[in-house]
Backbone bond lengths (Angstrom), bond angles and torsions (degrees), N, CA, C in turn:
res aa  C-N    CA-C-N  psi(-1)  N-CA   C-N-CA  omega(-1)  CA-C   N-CA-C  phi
1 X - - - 1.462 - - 1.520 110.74 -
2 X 1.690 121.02 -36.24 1.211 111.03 -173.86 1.703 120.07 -73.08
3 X 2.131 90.20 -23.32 1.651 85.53 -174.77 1.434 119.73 -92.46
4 X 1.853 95.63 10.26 1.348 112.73 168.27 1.577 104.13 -77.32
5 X 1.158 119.47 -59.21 1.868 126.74 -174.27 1.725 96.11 -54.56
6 X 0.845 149.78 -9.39 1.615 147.79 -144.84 1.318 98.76 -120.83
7 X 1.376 107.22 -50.75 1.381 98.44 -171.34 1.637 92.41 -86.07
8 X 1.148 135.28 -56.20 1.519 116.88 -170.68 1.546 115.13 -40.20
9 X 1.354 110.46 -28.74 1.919 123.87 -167.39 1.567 91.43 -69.89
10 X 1.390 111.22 -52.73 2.236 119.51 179.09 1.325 117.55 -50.08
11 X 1.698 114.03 -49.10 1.389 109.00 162.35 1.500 139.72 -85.46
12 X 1.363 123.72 -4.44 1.175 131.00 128.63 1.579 139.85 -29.83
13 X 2.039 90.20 -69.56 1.647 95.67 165.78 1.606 116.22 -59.11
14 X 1.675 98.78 -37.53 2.088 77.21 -171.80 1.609 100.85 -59.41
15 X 1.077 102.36 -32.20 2.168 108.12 -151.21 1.729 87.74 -63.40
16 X 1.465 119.21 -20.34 1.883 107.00 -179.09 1.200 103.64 -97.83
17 X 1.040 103.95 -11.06 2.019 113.29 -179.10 1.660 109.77 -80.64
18 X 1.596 111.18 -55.01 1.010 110.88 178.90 1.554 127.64 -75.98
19 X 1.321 127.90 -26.86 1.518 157.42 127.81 1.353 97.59 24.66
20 X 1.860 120.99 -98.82 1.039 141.15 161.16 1.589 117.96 -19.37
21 X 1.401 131.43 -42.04 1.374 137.99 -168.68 1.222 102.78 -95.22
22 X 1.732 139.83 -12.25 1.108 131.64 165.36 1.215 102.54 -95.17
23 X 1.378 132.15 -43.04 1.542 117.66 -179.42 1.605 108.81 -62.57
24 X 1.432 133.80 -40.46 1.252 127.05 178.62 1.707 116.41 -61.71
25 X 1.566 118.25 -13.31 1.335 134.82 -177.81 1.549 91.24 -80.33
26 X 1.633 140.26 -89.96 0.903 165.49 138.25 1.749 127.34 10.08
27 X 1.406 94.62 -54.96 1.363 105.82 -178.91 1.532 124.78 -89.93
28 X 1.290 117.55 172.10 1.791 119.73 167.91 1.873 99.17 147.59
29 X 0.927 83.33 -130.60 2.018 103.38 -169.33 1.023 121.50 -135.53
30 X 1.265 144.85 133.16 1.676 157.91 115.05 1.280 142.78 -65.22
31 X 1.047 124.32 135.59 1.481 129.78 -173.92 1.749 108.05 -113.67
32 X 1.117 115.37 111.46 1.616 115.68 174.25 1.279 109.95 -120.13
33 X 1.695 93.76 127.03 1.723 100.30 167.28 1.492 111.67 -81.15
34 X 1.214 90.10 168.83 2.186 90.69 175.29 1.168 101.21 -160.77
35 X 1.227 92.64 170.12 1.783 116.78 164.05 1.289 100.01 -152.93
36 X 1.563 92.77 161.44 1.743 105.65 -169.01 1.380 124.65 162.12
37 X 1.248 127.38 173.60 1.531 139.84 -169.60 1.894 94.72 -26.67
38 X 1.353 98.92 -63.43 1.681 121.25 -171.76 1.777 116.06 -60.39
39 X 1.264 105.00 15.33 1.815 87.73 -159.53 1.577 114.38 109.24
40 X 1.074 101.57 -158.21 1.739 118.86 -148.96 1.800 85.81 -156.71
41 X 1.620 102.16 116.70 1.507 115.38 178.37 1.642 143.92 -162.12
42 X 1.058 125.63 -138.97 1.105 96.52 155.48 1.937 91.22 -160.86
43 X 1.261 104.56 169.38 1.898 119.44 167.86 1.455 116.15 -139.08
44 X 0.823 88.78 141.65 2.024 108.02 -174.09 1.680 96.92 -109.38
45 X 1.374 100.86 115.23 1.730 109.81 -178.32 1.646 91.03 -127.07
46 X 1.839 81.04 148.05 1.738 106.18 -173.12 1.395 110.75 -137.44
47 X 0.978 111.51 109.08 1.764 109.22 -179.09 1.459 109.18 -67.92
48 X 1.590 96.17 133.21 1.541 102.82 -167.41 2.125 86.31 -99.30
49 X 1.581 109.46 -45.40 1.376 97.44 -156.33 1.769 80.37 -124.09
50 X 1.068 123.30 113.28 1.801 145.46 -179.63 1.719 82.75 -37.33
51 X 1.653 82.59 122.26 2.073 85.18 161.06 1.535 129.77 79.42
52 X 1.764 106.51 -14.86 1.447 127.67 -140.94 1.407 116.03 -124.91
53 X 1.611 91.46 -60.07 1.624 112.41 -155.84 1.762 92.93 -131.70
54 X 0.739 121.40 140.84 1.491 147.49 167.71 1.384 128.74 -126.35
55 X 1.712 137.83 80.11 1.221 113.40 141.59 2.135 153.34 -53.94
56 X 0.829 91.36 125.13 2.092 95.95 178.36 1.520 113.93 -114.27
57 X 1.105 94.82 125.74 1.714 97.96 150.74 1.716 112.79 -136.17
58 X 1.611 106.54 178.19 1.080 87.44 -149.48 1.894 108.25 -171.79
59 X 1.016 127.38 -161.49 1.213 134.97 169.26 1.457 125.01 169.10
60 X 1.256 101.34 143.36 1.690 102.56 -178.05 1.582 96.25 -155.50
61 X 1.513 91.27 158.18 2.006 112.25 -164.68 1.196 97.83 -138.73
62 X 1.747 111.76 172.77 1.211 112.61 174.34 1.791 96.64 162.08
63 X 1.283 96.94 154.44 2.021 109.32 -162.40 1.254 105.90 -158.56
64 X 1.252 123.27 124.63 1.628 118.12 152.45 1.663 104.99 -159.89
65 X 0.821 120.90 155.94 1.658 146.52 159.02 1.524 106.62 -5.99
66 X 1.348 106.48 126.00 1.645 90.91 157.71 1.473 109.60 -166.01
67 X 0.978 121.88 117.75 1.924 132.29 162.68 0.978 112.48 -76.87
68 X 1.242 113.44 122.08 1.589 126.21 148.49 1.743 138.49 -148.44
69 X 1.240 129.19 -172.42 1.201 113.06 -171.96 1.226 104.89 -149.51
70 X 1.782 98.07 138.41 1.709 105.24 -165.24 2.085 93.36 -134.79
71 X 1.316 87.15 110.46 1.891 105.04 179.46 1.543 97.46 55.28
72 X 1.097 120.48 74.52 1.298 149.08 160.64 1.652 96.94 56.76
73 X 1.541 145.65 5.14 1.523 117.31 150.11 1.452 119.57 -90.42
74 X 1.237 90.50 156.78 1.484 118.87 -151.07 1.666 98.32 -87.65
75 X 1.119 131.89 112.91 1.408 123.89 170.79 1.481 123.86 -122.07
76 X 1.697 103.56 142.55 1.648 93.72 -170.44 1.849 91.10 -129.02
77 X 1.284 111.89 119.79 1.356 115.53 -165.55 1.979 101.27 -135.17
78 X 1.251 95.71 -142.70 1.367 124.25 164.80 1.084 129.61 -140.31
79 X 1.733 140.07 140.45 1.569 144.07 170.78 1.699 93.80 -87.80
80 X 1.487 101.02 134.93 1.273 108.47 -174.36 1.850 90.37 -109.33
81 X 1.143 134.84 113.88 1.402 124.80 136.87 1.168 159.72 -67.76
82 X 1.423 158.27 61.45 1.530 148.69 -150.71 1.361 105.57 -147.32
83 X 1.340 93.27 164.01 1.567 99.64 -178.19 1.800 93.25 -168.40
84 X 1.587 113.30 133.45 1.216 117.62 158.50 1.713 129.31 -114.88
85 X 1.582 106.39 99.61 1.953 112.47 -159.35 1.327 103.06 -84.89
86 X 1.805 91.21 144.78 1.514 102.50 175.86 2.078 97.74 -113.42
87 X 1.069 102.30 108.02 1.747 96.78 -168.23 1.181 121.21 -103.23
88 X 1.030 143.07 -172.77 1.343 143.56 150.89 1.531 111.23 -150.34
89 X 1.088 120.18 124.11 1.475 119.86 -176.41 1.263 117.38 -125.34
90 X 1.729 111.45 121.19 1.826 116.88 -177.40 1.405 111.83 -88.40
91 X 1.400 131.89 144.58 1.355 125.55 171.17 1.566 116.94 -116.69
92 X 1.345 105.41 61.41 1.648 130.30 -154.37 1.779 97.11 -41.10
93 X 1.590 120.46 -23.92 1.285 105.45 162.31 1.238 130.59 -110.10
94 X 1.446 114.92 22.20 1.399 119.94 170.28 1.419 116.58 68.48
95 X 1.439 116.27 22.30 1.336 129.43 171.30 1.342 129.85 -107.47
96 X 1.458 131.01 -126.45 1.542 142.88 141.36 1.928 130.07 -59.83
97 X 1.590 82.07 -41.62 1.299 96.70 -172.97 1.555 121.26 -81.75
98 X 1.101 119.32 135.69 1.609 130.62 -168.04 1.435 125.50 -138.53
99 X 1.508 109.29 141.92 1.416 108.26 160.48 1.829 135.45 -125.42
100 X 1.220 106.26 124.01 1.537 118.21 -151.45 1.582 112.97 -80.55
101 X 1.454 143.01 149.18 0.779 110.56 153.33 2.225 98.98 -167.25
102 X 1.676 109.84 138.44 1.560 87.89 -153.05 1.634 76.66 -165.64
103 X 1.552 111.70 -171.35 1.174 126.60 167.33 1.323 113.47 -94.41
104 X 1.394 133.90 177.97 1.608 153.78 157.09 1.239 95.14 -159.25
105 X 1.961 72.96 129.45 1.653 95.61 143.15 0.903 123.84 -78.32
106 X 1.372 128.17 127.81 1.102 139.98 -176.63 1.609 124.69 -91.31
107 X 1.246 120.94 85.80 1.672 133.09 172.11 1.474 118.60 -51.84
108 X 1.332 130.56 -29.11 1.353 137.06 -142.05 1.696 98.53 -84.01
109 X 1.721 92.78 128.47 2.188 87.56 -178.02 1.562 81.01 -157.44
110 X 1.487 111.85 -178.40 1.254 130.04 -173.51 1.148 109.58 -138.91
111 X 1.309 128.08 129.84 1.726 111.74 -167.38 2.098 90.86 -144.18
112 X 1.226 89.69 150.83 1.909 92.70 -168.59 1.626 91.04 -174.61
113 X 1.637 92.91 147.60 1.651 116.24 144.83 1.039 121.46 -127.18
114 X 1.500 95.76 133.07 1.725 130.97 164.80 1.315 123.99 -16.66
115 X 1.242 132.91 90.37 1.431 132.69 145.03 1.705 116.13 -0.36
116 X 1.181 123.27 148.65 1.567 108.21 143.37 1.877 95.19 -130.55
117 X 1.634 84.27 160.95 1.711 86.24 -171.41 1.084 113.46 -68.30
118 X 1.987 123.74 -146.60 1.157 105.79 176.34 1.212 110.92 -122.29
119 X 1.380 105.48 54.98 1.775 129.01 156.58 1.323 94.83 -105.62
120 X 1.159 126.16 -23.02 1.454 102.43 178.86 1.947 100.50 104.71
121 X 1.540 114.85 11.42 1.587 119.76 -163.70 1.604 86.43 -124.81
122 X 1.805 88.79 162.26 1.410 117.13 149.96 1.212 130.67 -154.10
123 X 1.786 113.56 123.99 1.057 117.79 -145.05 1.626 88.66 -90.50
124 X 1.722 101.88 150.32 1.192 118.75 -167.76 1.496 102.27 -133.39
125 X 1.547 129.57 132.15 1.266 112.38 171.71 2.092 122.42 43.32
126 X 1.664 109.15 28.13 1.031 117.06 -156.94 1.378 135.57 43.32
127 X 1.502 103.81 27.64 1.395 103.30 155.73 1.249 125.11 -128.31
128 X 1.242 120.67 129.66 1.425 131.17 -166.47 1.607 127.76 -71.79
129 X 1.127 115.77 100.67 1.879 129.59 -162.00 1.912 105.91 -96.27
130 X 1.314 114.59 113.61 1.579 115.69 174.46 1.625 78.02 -60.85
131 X 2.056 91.86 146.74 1.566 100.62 174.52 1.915 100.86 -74.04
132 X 1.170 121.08 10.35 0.962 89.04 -144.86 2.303 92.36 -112.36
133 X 1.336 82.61 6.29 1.544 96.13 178.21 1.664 86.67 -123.63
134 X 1.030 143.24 50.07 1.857 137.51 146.32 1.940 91.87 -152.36
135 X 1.228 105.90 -37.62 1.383 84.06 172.60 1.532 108.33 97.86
136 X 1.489 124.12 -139.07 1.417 105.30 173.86 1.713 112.86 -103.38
137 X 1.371 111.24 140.28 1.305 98.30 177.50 1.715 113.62 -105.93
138 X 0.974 136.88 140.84 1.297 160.65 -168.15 1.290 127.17 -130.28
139 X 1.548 107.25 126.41 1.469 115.04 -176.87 1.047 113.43 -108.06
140 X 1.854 118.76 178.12 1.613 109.22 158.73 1.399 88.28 -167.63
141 X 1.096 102.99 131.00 1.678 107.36 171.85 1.856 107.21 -111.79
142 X 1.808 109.35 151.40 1.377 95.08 -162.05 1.374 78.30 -174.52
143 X 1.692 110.56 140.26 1.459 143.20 -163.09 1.789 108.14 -122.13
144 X 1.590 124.29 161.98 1.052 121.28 -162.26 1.437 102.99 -56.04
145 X 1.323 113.15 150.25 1.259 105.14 164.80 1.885 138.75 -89.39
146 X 1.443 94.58 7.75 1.447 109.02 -175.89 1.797 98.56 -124.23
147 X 1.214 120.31 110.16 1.432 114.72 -167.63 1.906 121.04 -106.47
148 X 1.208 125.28 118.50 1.646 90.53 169.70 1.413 111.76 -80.01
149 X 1.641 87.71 177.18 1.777 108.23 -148.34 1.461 101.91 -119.21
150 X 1.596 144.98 128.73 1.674 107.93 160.79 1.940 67.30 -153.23
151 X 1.467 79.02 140.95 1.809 115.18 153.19 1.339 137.05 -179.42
152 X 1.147 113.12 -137.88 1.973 106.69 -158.34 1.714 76.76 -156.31
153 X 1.503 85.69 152.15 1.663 105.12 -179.52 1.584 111.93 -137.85
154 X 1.040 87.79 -153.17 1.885 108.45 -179.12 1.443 110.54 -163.49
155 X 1.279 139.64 136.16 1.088 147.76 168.50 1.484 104.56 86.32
156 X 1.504 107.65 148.78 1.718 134.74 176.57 1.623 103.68 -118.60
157 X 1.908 105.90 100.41 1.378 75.78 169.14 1.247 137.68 -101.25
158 X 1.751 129.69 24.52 1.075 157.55 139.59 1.664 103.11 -55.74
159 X 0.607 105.92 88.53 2.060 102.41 162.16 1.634 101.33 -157.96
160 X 1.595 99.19 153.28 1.562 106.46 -172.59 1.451 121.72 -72.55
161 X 1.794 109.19 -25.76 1.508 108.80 -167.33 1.730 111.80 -67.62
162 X 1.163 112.70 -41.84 1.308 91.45 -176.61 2.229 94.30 -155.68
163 X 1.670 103.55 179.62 1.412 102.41 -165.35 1.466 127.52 -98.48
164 X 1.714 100.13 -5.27 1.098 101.53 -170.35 1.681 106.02 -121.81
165 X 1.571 138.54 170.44 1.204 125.90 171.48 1.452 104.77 176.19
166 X 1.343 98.68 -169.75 1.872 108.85 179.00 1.778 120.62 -91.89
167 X 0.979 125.94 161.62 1.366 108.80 169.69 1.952 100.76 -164.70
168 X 1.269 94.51 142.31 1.659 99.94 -155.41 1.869 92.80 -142.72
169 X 1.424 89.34 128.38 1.949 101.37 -179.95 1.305 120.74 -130.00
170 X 1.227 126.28 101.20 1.830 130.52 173.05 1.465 116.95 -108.53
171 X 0.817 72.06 122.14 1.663 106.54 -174.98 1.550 142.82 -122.50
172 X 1.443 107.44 -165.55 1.770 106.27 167.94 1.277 93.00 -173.64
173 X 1.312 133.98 143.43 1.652 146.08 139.43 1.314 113.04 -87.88
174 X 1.481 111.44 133.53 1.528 116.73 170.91 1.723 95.10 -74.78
175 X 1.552 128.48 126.35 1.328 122.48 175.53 1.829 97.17 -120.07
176 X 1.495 104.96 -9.79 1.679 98.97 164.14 1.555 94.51 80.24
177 X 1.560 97.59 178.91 1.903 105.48 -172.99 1.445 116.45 -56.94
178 X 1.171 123.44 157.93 1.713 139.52 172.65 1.979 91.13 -69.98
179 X 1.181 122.02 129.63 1.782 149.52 144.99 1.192 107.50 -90.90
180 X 1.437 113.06 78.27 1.504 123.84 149.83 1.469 141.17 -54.16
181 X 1.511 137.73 84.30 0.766 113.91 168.40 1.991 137.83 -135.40
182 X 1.407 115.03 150.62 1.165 117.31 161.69 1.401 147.46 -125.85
183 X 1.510 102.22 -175.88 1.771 96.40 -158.79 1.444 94.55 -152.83
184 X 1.494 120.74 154.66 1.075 128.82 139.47 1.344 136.04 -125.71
185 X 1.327 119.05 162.01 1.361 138.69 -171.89 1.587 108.13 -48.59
186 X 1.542 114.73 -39.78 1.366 94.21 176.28 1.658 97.76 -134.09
187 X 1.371 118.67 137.14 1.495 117.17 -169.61 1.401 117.72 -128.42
188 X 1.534 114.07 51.61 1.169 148.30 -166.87 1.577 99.12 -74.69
189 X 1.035 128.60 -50.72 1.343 120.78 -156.32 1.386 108.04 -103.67
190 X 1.537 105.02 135.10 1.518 104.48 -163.63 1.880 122.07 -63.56
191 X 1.864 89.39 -39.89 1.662 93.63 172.67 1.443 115.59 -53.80
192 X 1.327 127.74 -15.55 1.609 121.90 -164.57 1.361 120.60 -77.62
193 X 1.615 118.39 -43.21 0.859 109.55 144.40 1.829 157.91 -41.86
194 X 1.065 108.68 -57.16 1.902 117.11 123.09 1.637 121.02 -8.63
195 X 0.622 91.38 -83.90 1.977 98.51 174.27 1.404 119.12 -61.64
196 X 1.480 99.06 -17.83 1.872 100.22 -165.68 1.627 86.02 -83.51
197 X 1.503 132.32 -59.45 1.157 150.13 -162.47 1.543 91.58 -49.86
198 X 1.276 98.95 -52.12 1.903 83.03 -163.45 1.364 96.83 -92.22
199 X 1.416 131.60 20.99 1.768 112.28 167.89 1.417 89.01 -91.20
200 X 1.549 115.00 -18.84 2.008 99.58 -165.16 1.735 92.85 -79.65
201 X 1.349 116.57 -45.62 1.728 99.72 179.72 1.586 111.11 -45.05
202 X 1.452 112.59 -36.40 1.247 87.97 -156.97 1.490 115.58 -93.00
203 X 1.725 121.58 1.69 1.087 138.78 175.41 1.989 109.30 -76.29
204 X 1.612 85.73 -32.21 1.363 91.09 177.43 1.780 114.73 -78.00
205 X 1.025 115.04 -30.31 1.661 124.08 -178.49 1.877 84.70 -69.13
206 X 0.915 100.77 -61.33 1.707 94.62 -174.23 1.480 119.42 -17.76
207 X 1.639 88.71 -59.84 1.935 97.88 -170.22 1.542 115.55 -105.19
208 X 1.674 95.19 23.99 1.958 95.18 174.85 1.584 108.02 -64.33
209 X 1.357 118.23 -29.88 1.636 101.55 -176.48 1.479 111.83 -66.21
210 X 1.467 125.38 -19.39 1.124 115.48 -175.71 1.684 137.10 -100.68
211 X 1.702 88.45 57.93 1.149 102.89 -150.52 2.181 98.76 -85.44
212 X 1.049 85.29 3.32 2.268 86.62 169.35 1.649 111.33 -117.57
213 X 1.301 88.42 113.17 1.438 72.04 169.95 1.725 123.38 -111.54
214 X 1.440 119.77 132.75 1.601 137.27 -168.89 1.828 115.82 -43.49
215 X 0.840 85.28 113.79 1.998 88.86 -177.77 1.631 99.98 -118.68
216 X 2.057 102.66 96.47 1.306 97.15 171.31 1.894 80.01 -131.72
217 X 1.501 104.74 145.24 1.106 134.95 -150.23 1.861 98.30 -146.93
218 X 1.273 113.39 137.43 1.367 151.38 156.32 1.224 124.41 -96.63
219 X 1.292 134.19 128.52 1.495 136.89 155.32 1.164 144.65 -145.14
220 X 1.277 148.41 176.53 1.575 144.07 147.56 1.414 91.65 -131.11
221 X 1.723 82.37 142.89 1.615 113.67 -166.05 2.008 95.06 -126.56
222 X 1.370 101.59 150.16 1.275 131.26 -173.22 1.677 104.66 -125.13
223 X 1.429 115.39 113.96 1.358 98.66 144.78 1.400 138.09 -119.10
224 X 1.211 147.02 155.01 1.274 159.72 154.58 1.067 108.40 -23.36
């Protein structure tokens, strides 16, 4: 029994002895740039379990121009993109291949003002407002701000052979229903309000199917 307890106590101590010398083999930090659905960014990954487990966080932005039209007004605004992920990624075969899954914040909104035609109106809830008695009207559309995360990847950028490599992320975040809302500059007239309320329901019924939004991502990764 004792040279039973002795030897279990030897392979224990090596297994805490040796422990440390595979995680210091295995483990450290990465830096990955990207681009993608979300912006243009970067993530800092830390191996929690050598080979296995992967933590990221991270951030990515992104802005440009965009017109469009929701129940016939005309809007010329901006698509806002960002997102900041909290991830964790398993590599159930101890290779390249991975599966992700974490929160984001979710940045992504749409913000614009209203056209008026060339009467000089904008019809609201089908009723037609001179801009010049509502003034400017303004939208913004905007999704939860705490999102879940799940996908599948490519590339480890923690690995021992060498520091530099590829790294590739597909995905989806649940970001939940579109929060439509608007306003104008002058809110004088009692019907306007009325109409404003039900143009945001109905802007919001618009974009209920698009309640996932696609997280495919590009990168090069650096490690330490």
């Amino acid at each position: 029994m004792k040279m039973k307890i002795s030897l279990c106590c030897g392979v224990v101590t090596f297994a805490l002895l040796a422990f440390p010398m595979a995680v210091a083999a295995d483990s450290g930090w990465a830096v990955v740039g990207k681009a993608g659905t979300v912006g243009i960014g970067a993530d800092v990954h830390r191996a929690i379990v050598p080979r296995t487990l992967n933590l990221r966080v991270g951030a990515s932005f992104f802005r440009y121009s965009l017109d469009f039209t929701n129940e016939s007004i005309h809007y010329g605004g901006n698509l806002k993109l960002g997102a900041v992920p909290a991830v964790l990624d398993v590599y159930p075969f101890r290779n390249w291949f991975r599966l992700g899954g974490g929160l984001f914040v979710n940045l992504n909104r749409i913000e614009g003002a209203a056209r008026p035609n060339q009467q000089g109106q904008i019809t609201i809830n089908g009723h037609a407002y001179p801009i010049a008695q509502i003034g400017q009207l303004d939208g913004s559309v905007r999704f939860n701000r705490v999102a879940p995360y799940f996908g599948l990847g490519f590339g480890n950028p923690i690995k021992r052979s060498k520091h530099w490599g590829f790294w590739v992320d597909l995905g989806a975040m649940y970001h939940g229903h579109a929060d439509a809302t608007l306003t104008t500059t002058i809110a004088g007239i009692p019907q306007l309000q009325t109409d404003l309320k039900q143009q945001e329901v109905r802007f919001e019924n618009d974009a209920r199917k698009y309640t996932l939004f696609p997280i495919v991502q590009f990168g090069v990764s650096y490690r330490f």
